[in-house]
C-alpha positions in Angstrom: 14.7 17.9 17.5 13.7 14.2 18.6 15.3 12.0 15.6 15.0 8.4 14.6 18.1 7.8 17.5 15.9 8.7 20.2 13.1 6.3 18.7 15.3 3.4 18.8 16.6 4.0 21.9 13.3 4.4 23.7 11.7 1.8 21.6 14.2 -0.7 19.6 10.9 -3.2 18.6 8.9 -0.3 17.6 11.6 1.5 15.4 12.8 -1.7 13.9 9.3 -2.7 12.5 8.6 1.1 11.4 12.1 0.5 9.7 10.6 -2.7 8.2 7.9 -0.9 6.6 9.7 2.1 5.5 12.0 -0.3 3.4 10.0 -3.2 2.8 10.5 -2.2 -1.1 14.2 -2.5 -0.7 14.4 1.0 -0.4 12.9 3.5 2.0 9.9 5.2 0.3 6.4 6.1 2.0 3.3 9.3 1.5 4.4 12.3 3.3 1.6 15.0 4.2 2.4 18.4 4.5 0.7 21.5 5.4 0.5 24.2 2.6 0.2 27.8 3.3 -3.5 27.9 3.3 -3.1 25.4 6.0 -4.8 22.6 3.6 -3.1 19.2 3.5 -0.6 18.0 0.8 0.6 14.6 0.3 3.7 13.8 -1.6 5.2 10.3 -2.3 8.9 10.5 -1.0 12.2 8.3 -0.4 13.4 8.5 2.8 16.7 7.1 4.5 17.1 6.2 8.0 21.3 6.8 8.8 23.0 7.9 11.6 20.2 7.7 14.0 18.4 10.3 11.5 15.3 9.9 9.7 15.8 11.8 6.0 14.3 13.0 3.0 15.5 14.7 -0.1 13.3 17.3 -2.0 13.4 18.6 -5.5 14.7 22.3 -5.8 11.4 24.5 -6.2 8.7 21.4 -5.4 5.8 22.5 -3.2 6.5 19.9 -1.2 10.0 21.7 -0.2 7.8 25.2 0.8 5.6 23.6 2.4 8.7 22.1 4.8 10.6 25.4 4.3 7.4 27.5 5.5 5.7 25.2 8.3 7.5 21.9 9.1 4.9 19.9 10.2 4.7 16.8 8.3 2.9 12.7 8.6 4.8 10.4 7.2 2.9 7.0 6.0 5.0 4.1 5.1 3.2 1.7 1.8 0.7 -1.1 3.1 1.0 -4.5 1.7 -2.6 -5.9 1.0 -1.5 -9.1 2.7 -0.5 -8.0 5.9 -1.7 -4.7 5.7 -0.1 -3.1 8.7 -0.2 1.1 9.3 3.0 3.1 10.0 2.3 6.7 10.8 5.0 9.4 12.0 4.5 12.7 12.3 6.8 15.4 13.8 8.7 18.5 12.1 11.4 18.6 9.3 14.3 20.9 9.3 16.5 21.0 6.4 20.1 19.7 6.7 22.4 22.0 6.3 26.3 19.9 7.2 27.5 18.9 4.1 29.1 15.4 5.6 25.6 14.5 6.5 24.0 15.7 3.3 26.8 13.9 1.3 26.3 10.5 3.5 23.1 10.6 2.2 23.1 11.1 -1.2 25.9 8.0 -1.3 23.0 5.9 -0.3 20.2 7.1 -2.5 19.3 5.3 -5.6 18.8 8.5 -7.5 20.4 11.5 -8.0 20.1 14.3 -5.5 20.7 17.2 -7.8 22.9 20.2 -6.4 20.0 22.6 -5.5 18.2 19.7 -4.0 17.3 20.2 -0.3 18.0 17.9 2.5 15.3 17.4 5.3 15.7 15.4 8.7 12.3 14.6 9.4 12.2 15.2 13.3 9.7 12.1 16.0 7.1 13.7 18.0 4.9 10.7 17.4 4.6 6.8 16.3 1.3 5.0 15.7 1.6 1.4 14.4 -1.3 -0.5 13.9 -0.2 -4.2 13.5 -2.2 -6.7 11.5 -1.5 -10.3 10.6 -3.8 -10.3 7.3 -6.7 -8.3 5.5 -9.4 -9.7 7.4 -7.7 -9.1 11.0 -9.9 -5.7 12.6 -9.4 -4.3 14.7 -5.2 -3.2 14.4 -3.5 -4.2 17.6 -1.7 -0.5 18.0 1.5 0.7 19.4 2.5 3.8 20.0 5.9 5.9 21.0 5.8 10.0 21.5 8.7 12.0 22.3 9.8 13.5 25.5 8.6 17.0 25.5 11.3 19.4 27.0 
C-alpha cells in the first residue's frame, strides 16, 4: 500500500497543501465516498489524521461506512472547500484497516473524540491526487496538479 509517506516524498508541495486542506478546520475532516455492495456510491463525512507518514480514519463499529471499507476498499476522499478560495482536494486509493495496536493507540491520542473500543481503524492507502488550485470564486478554470502512485 502507497501511504501519505510516499506522497510527501515524491511530492512535498503537493502533500503539504492537500495537508492544508484536510486540516484547514483545525482538525482533519473531509467527505469520504465509498462503494457499497451494490456497487452504488456512498459518501460519509469523516475525520482523518495524517501521522507517521500514514493517512487515517477511524469508523464507528457497525457504520455502513465500515462494510463498505471492510468489503471493497476503494474509497475518494474530498477535503471541505472554502467559498473564498474554493480550491478541490481529491484522493482516492484503498483503505485497509489497522490492525498494530501502537499505531491504532497513536491515533486515538490525537483525535478529538473518542474512538470507542470496537471502533475500527483504517489507513486510507494514495493511488491518486487531483488538486485543483484556485485563488477566488470567480477564478475558472482550476490550475490542477496531480500525483499517482508508482504501480509495482
Amino acid at each position: 500500500m502507497t501511504g501519505w509517506r510516499a506522497l510527501a516524498a515524491a511530492d512535498p508541495v503537493l502533500a503539504a497543501e492537500a495537508r492544508r486542506l484536510l486540516e484547514r478546520s483545525g482538525t482533519g475532516e473531509g467527505l469520504l465516498a465509498t462503494v457499497r455492495d451494490d456497487g452504488l456510491p456512498r459518501i460519509h463525512p469523516v475525520y482523518v489524521v495524517i501521522l507517521d507518514g500514514r493517512l487515517l480514519t477511524a469508523v464507528l463499529a457497525g457504520s455502513l461506512k465500515r462494510e463498505d471499507l471492510a468489503l471493497d476498499g476503494r474509497y475518494a476522499l474530498h477535503a471541505h472547500q472554502d467559498p473564498a478560495a474554493p480550491h478541490e482536494l481529491l484522493i482516492r486509493g484503498r483503505a485497509a484497516e489497522v490492525s498494530d495496536p501502537a499505531v491504532r493507540a497513536s491515533a486515538v491520542a490525537v483525535w478529538p473524540f473518542t474512538v470507542g473500543a470496537g471502533d475500527a481503524l483504517f489507513e486510507l492507502g494514495i493511488d491518486h491526487v487531483l488538486l485543483g488550485e484556485r485563488p477566488d470564486a470567480d477564478a475558472w478554470p482550476p490550475v490542477y496538479r496531480s500525483w499517482r502512485a508508482p504501480r509495482g
